[in-house]
VEXPADO-346088 format. One line per 3 residues: number of its first residue (from 0); their letters; for each residue y negated, z negated, x of C-alpha. Coordinates in Angstrom, 3 decimals. Layout:
// residues N
NUM) a) Y/Z/X ~ ... .
// end
This chain:
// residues 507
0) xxx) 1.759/44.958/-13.425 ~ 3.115/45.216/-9.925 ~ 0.251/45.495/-8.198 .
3) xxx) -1.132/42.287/-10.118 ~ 2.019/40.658/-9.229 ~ 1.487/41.514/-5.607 .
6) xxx) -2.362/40.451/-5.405 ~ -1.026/36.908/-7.027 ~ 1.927/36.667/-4.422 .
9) xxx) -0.833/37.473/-1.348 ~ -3.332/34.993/-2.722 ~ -0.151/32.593/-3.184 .
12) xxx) 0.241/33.014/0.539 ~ -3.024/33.103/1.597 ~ -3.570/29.908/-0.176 .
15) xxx) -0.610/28.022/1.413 ~ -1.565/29.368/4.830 ~ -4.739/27.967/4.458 .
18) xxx) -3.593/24.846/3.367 ~ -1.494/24.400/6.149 ~ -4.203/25.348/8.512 .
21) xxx) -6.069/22.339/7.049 ~ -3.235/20.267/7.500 ~ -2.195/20.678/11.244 .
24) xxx) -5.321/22.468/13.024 ~ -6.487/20.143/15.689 ~ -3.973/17.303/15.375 .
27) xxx) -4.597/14.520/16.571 ~ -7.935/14.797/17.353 ~ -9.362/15.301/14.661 .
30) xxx) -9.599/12.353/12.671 ~ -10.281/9.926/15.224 ~ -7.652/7.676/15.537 .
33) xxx) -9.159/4.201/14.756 ~ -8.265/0.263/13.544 ~ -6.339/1.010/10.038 .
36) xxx) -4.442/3.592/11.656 ~ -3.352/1.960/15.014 ~ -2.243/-1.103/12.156 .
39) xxx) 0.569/1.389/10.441 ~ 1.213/3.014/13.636 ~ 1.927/-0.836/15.197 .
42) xxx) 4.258/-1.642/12.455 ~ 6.695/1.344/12.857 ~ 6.446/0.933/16.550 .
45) xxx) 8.203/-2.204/16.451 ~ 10.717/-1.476/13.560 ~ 12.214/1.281/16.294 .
48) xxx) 11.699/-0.499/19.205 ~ 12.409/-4.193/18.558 ~ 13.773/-4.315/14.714 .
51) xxx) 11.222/-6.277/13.466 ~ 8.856/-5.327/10.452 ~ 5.953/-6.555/11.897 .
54) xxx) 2.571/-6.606/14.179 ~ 3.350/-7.590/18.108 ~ 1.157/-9.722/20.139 .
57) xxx) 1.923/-10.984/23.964 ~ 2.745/-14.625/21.948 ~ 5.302/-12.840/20.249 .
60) xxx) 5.853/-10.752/16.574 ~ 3.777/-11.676/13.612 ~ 6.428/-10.813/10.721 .
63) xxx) 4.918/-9.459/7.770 ~ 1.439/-9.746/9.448 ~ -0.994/-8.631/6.455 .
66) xxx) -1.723/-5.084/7.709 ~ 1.738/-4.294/6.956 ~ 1.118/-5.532/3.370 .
69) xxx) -2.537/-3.197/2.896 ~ -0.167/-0.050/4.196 ~ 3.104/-1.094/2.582 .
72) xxx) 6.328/0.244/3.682 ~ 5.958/3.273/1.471 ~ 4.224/4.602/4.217 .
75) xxx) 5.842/2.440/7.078 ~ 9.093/3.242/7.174 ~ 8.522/6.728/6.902 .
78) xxx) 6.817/6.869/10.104 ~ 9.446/4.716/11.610 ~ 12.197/7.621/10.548 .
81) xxx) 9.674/9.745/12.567 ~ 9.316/7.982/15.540 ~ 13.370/6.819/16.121 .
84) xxx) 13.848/10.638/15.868 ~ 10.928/12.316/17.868 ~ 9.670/9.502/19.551 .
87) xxx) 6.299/7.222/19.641 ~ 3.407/9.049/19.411 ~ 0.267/9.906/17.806 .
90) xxx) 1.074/13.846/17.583 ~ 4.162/12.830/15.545 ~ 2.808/10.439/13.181 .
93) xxx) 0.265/13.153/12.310 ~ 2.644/15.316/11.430 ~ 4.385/13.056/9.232 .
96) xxx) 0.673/12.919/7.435 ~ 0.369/16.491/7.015 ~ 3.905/16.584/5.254 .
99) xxx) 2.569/14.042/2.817 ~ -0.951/15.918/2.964 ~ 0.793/19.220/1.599 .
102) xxx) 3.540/17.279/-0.833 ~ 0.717/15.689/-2.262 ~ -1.242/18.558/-2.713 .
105) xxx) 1.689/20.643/-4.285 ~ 2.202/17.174/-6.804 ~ -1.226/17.639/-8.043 .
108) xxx) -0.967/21.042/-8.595 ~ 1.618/20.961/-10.649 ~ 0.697/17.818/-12.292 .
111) xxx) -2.795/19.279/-13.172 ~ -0.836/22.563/-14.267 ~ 1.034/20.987/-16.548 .
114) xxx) -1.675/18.877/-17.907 ~ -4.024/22.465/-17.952 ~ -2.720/25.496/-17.501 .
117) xxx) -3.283/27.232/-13.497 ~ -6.577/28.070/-13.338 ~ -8.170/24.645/-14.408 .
120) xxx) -5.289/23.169/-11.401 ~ -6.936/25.837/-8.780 ~ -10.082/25.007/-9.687 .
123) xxx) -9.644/20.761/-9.609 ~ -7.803/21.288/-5.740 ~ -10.835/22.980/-4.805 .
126) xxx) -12.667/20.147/-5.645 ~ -10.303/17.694/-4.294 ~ -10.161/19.808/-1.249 .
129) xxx) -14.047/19.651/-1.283 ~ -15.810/16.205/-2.384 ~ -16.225/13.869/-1.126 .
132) xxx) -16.680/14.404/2.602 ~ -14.757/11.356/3.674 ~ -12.092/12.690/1.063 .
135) xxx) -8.969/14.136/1.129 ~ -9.491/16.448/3.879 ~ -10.089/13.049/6.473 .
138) xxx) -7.915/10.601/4.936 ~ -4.868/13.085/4.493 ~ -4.861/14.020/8.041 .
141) xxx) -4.632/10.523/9.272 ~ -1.400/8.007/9.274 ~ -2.542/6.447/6.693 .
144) xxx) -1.144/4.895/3.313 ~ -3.862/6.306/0.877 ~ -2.701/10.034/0.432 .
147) xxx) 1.342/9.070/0.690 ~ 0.586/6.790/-2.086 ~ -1.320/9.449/-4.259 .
150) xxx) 2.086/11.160/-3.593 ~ 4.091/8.605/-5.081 ~ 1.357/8.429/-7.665 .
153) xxx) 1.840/11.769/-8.910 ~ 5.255/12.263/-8.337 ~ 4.825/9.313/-11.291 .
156) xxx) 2.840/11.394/-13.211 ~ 4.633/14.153/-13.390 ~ 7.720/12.015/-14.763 .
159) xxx) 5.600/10.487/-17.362 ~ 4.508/14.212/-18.942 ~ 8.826/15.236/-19.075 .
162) xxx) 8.888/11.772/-20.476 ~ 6.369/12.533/-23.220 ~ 7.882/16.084/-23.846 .
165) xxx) 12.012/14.966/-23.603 ~ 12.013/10.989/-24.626 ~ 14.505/10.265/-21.991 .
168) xxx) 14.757/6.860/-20.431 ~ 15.572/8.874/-17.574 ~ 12.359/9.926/-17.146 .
171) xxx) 11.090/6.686/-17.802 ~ 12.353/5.059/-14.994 ~ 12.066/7.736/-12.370 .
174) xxx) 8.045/7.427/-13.396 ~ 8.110/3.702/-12.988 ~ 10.216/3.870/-9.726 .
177) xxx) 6.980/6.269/-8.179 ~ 4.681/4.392/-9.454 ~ 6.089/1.224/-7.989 .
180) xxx) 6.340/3.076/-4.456 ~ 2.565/3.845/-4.877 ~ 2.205/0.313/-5.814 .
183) xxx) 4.085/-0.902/-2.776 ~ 2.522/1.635/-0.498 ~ -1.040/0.345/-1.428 .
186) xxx) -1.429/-2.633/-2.862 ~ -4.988/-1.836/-4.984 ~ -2.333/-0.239/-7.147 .
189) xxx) -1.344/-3.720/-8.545 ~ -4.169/-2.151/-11.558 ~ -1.483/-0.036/-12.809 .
192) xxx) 0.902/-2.691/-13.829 ~ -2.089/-4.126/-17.131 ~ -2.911/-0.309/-17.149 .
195) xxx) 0.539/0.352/-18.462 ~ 0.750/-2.724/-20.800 ~ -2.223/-1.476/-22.436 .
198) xxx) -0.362/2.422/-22.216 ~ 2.325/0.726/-24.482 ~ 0.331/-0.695/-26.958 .
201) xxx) -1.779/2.431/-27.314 ~ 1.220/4.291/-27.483 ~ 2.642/1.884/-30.041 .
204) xxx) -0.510/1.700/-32.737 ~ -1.873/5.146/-31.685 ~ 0.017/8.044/-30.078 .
207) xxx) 3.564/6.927/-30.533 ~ 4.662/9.372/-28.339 ~ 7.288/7.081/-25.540 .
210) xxx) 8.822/4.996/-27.619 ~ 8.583/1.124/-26.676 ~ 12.180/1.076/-25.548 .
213) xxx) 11.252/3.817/-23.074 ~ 7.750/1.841/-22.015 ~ 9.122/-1.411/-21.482 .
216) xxx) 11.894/0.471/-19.160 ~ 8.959/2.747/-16.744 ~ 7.110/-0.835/-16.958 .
219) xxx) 9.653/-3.075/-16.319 ~ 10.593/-0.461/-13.222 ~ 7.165/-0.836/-11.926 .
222) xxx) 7.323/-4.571/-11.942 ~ 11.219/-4.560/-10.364 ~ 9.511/-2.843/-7.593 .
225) xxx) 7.014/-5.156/-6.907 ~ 9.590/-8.173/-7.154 ~ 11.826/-6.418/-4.605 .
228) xxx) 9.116/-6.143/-2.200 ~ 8.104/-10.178/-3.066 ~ 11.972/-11.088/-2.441 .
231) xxx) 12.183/-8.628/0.958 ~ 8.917/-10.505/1.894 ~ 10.838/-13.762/1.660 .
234) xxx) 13.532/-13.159/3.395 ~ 11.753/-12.064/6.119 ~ 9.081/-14.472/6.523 .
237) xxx) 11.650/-17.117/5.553 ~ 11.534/-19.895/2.374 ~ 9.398/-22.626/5.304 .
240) xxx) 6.839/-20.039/5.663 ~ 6.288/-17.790/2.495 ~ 3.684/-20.176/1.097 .
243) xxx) 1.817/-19.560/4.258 ~ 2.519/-16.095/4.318 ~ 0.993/-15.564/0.789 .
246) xxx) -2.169/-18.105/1.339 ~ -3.319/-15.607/4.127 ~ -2.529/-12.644/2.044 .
249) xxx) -4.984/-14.060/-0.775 ~ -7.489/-15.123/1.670 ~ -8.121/-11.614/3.161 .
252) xxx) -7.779/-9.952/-0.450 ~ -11.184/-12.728/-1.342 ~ -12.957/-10.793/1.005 .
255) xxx) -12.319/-7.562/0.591 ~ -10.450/-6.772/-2.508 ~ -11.552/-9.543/-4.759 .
258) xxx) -14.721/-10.256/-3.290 ~ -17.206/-10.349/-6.097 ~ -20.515/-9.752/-3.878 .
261) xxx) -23.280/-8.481/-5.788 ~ -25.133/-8.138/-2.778 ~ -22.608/-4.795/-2.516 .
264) xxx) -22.956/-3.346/-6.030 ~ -26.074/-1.125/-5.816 ~ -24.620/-0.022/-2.188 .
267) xxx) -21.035/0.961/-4.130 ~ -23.000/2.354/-6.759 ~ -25.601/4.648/-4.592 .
270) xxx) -22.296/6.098/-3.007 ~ -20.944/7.251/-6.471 ~ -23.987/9.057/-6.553 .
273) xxx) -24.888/10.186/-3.008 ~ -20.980/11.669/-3.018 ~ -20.847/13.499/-6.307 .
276) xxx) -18.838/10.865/-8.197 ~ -21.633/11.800/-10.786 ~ -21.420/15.750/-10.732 .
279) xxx) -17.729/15.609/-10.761 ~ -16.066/13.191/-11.679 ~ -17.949/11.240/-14.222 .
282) xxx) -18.419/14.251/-17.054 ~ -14.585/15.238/-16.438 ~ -13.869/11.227/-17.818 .
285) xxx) -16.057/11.549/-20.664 ~ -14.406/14.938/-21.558 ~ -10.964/13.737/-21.070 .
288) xxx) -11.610/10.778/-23.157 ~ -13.204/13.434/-25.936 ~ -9.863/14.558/-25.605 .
291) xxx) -7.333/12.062/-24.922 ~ -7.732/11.852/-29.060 ~ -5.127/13.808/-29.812 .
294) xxx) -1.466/12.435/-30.919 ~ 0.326/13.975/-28.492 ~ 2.104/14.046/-25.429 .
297) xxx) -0.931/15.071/-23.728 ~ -3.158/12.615/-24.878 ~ -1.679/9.728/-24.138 .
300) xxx) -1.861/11.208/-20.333 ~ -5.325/11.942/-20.544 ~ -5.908/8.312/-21.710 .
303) xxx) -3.622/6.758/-18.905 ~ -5.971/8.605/-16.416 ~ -9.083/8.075/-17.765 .
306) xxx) -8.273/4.356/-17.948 ~ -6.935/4.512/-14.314 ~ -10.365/6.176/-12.961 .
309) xxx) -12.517/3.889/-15.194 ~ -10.519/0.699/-13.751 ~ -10.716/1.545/-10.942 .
312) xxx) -14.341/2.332/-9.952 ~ -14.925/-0.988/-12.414 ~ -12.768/-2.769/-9.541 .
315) xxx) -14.616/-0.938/-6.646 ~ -18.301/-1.491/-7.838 ~ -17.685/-5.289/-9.441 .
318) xxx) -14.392/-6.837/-6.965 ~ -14.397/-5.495/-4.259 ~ -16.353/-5.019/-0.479 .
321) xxx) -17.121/-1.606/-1.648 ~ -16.055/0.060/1.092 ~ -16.017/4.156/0.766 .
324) xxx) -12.640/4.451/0.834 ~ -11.732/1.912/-1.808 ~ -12.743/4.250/-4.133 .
327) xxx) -10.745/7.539/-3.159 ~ -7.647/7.142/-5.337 ~ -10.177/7.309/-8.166 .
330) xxx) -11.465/10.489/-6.836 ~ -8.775/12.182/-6.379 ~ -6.897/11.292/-9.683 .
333) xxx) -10.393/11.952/-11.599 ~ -10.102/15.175/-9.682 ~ -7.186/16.159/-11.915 .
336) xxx) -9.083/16.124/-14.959 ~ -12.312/18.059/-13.292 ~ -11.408/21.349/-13.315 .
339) xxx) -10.687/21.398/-16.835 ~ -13.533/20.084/-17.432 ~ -15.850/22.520/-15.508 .
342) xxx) -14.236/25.293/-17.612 ~ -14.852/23.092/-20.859 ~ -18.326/23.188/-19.745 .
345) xxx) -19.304/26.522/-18.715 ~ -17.773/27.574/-22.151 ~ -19.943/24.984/-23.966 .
348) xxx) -22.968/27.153/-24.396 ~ -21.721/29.595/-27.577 ~ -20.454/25.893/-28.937 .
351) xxx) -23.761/24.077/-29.100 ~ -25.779/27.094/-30.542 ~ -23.391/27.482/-33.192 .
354) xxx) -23.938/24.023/-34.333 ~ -27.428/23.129/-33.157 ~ -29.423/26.860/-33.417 .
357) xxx) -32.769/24.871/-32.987 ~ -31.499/24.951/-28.827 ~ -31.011/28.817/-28.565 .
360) xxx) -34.697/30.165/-29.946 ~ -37.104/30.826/-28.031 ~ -35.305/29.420/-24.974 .
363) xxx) -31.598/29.272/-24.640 ~ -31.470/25.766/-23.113 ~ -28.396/25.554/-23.586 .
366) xxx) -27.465/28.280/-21.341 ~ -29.973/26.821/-18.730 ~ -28.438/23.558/-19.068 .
369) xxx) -24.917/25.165/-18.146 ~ -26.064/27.603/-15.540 ~ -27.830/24.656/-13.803 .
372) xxx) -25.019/22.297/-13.950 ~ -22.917/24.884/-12.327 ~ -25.075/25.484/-9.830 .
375) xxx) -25.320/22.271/-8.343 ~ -21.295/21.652/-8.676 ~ -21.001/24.775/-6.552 .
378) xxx) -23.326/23.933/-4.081 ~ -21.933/20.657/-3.756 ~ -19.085/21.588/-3.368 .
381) xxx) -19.939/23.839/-0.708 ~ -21.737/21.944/1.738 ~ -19.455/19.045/1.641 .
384) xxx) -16.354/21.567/2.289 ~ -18.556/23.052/5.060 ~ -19.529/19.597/6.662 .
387) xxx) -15.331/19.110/6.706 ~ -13.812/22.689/7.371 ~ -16.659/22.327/10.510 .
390) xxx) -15.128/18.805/11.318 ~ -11.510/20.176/11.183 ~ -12.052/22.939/13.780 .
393) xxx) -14.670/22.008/15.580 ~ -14.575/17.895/16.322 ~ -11.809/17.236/19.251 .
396) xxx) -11.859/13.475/20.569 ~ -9.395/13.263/22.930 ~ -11.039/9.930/23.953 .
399) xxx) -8.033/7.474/23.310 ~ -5.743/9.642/25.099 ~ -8.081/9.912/28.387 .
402) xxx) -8.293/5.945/27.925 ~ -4.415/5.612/27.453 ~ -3.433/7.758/30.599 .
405) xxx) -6.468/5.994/32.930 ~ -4.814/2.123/31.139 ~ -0.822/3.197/32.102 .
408) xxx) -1.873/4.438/35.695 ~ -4.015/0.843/35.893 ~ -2.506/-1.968/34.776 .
411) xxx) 0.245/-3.559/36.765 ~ 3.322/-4.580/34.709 ~ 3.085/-7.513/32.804 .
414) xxx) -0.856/-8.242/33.302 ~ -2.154/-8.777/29.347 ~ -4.769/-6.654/28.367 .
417) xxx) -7.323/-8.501/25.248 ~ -7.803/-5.849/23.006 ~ -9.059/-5.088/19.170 .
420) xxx) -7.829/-1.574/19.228 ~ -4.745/-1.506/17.745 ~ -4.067/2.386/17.937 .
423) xxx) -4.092/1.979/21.763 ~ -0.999/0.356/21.767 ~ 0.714/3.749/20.185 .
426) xxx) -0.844/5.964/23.282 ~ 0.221/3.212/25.472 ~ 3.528/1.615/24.639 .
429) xxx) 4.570/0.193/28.111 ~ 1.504/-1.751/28.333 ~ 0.925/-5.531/27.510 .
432) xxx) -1.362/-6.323/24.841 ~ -3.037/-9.561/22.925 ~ -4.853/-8.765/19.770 .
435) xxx) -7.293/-11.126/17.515 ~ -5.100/-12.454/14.684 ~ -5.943/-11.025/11.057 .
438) xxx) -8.195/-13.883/10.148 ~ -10.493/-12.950/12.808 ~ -10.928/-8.875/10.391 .
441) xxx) -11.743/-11.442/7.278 ~ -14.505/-13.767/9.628 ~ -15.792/-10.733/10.798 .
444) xxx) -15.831/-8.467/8.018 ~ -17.704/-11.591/5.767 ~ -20.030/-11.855/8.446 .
447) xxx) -20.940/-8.514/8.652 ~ -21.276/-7.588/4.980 ~ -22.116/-10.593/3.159 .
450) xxx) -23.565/-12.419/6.387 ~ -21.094/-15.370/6.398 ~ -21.723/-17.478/9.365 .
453) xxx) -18.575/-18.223/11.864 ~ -18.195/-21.652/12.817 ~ -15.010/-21.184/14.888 .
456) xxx) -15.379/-19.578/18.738 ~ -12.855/-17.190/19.857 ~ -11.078/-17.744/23.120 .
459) xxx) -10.210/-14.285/25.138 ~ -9.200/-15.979/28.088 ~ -6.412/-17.877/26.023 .
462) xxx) -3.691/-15.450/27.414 ~ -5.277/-14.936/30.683 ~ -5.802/-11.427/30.273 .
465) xxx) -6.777/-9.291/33.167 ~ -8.475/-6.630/31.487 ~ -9.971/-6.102/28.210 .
468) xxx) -10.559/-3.501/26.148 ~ -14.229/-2.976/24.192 ~ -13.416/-0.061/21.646 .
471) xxx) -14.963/1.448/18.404 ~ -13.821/-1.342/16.213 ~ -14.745/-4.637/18.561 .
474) xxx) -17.920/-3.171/19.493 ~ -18.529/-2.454/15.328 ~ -17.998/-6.151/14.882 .
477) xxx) -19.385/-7.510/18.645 ~ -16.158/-9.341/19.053 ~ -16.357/-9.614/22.970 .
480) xxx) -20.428/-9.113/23.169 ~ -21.336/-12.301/24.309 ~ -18.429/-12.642/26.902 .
483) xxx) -19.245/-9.908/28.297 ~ -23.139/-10.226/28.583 ~ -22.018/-13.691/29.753 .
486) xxx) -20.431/-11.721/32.748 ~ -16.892/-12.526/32.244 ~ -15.861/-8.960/32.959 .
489) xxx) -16.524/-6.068/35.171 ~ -16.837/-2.760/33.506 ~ -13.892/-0.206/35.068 .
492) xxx) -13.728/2.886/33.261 ~ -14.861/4.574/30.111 ~ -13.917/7.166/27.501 .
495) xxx) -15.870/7.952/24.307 ~ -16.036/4.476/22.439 ~ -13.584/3.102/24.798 .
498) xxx) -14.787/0.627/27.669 ~ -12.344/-1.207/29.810 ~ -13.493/-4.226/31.821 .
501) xxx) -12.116/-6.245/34.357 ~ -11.739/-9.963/33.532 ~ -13.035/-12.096/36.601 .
504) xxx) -12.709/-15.660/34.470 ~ -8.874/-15.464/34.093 ~ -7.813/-14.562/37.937 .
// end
């Protein structure tokens, strides 16, 4: 008994020093800092530096600008603490992401524990940990609001199951308070607000497990949330402008979250399968609604997460652009229900021959069947977590850093600098910089994926900038391509993705 206790406190160990290794190894160059993350970085920037909740541009701050609404202040103002403490910086902000990397990691282990005993948990983080490759392991490294809100998403969670066990109202309004922070730290959360309407009325024909008092309370949390973050909005954009303000908000959500292409469906859908949504995920949901059945506590959480999954890859193959990381909350939350279901199914050989003996003689198919299935999920699983644990300790771009340092011992004070590269301005805070307003990432992003034609012409030289900046993301969408074969700039220095021209036009 000691000796067992001993092996399970070294693999204990072993396991979190391994998980921490995944966390911090090779910050911050691995991810490569890009667009999205420069966006959250930008916001907490200037709630230290100038007080202001929003994106800054040489014309001046853009409150509320709609980046800061995709990557809500769940994930903003954390990363503010961070920076007023230890300073700007990409290193820092990093760190804050492998806090919430390991806090989230430690909330679905528990969760899933709770839901399925320790050795189905163990074996659904693996998988997390595993599939897809641009999964957990990417996104969970980077500043990003994905992985705190999966946080704030289980932290939910795990308030709901003590509210199924104990009946408190207590309960039911801590889960509704997480749930709202998920829901204001990504907004493709606002699913969860009908998802939980239709959790009452299940609960209140079917399981009648909560208690309507006690689902109108987590509900009514969830919704008090959101209102908060609609009155803070209000204030801050002020009465004269909040129609504005929530015009542009809908426009960019028509092209990317409600966009209703079907010209992107078979793409969305050829990524389910290409990444293993299939292998994984998809059985674990059918098995989990099998047994979300039951009256109880447990099955009325097995229902709200099937439901939640199902939604949500509904929303990502019908609404929206169909980007790959639209659909990784619904990966990771179907990953709770996957190791479970693995188990279910290795195990599932005795059950069929005992009610269909036809399968067993002279072949035991079902056996096959099993062995096969398990098979692939290993190897799956295992050359996606290779492709990443390679990634992790072996991909170093120290690009933006080499671009930063060359940019501060360049440019003069006060010369603007036209740039699409938001994360620069994190690696470079001294320096002067005018960025493409939001509209122009809705333009670009119909014109690209749904081939939308742009009638309006951009001006760089409208701020008389005397460089500008050609990086990953405006060379991905040729913002500054014909400018620059038109021969408005010189070309000064490179690094990686980074190209930095001299404009000849403006001087």
């Amino acid at each position: 008994m000691i000796f067992s206790r001993k092996i399970q406190t070294l693999l204990t160990a072993l396991g979190i020093g391994c998980l921490v290794f995944l966390a911090l190894y090779n910050q911050p160059y691995y991810p490569s800092t890009w667009f999205d993350e420069g966006l959250v970085l930008q916001g907490a920037m200037n709630i230290v530096r100038h007080g202001k909740y929003a994106m800054l541009s040489v014309e001046g701050f853009r409150i509320l600008d709609q980046p800061l609404i995709a990557n809500g202040p769940g994930i903003v103002l954390p990363l503010s603490a961070i920076f007023s403490i230890f300073g700007i910086g990409l290193l820092q902000a990093r760190m804050l992401a492998s806090v919430f990397f390991l806090v989230t990691i430690w909330l679905f282990l528990r969760f899933t524990s709770r839901l399925y005993g320790l050795p189905a948990a163990v074996i659904s983080l693996l998988i997390l940990l595993s599939v897809p490759v641009e999964g957990f392991l990417m996104y969970g490294r980077q500043v990003l609001g994905n992985v705190p809100g999966l946080a704030y998403f289980f932290a939910g969670c795990l308030f709901f199951v003590s509210l199924c066990d104990r009946k408190h109202a207590g309960y039911a309004f801590a889960s509704g308070l997480f749930f709202g922070l998920a829901l204001l730290t990504k907004g493709q959360y606002w699913l969860i607000i009908p998802l939980w309407g239709l959790v009452i009325l299940a609960d209140a024909f079917y399981y009648k497990q909560l208690g309507l008092k006690n689902g109108i309370i987590l509900l009514g949390t969830i919704i008090l949330c959101l209102a908060s973050w609609q009155l803070i909005q209000f204030i801050l954009v002020g009465a004269e402008n909040y129609g504005t303000h929530l015009e542009a908000i809908s426009s960019s959500s028509k092209v990317t979250v409600f966009a209703f292409e079907p010209v992107r469906f078979l793409q969305s859908l050829w990524y389910l399968i290409r990444s293993g949504f299939m292998v994984f995920i998809l059985p674990a949901l059918l098995i989990g609604a099998w047994e979300s059945r039951k009256r109880d506590g447990s099955g009325l959480v097995k229902f709200f997460l099937v439901v939640f999954v199902a939604i949500w890859v509904l929303w990502f193959l019908i609404a929206s652009i169909g980007w790959n990381r639209y659909v990784f909350e619904a990966y990771v939350v179907g990953s709770v229900l996957s190791g479970y279901a693995i188990l279910k199914i290795k195990d599932s050989a005795s059950l069929l021959r005992n009610r269909f003996p036809i399968i067993g003689r002279p072949i035991p198919f079902d056996r096959v069947l099993v062995v096969i299935f398990l098979v692939v999920v290993i190897l799956f699983a295992l050359i996606d977590f290779r492709i990443q644990i390679r990634s992790v300790v072996f991909y170093r771009d120290t690009s933006a850093f080499q671009f930063a340092d060359h940019l501060e011992s360049t440019v003069l004070p006060g010369e603007v600098i036209e740039s699409w590269e938001w994360q620069i301005d994190a690696l470079a805070p001294s320096l002067v910089f005018h960025h493409p307003t939001n509209d122009w990432v809705d333009k670009k992003t119909a014109e690209i994926h749904f081939g939308t034609p742009i009638t309006d012409s951009y001006n760089l030289l409208e701020y008389k900038p005397a460089y500008l900046i050609d990086g990953p993301f405006s060379k991905f969408t040729k913002m500054y391509s014909s400018e620059i074969l038109g021969g408005c700039c010189v070309k000064v220095f490179s690094a990686g993705d980074y190209t930095l021209y001299q404009v000849m036009s403006s001087r």
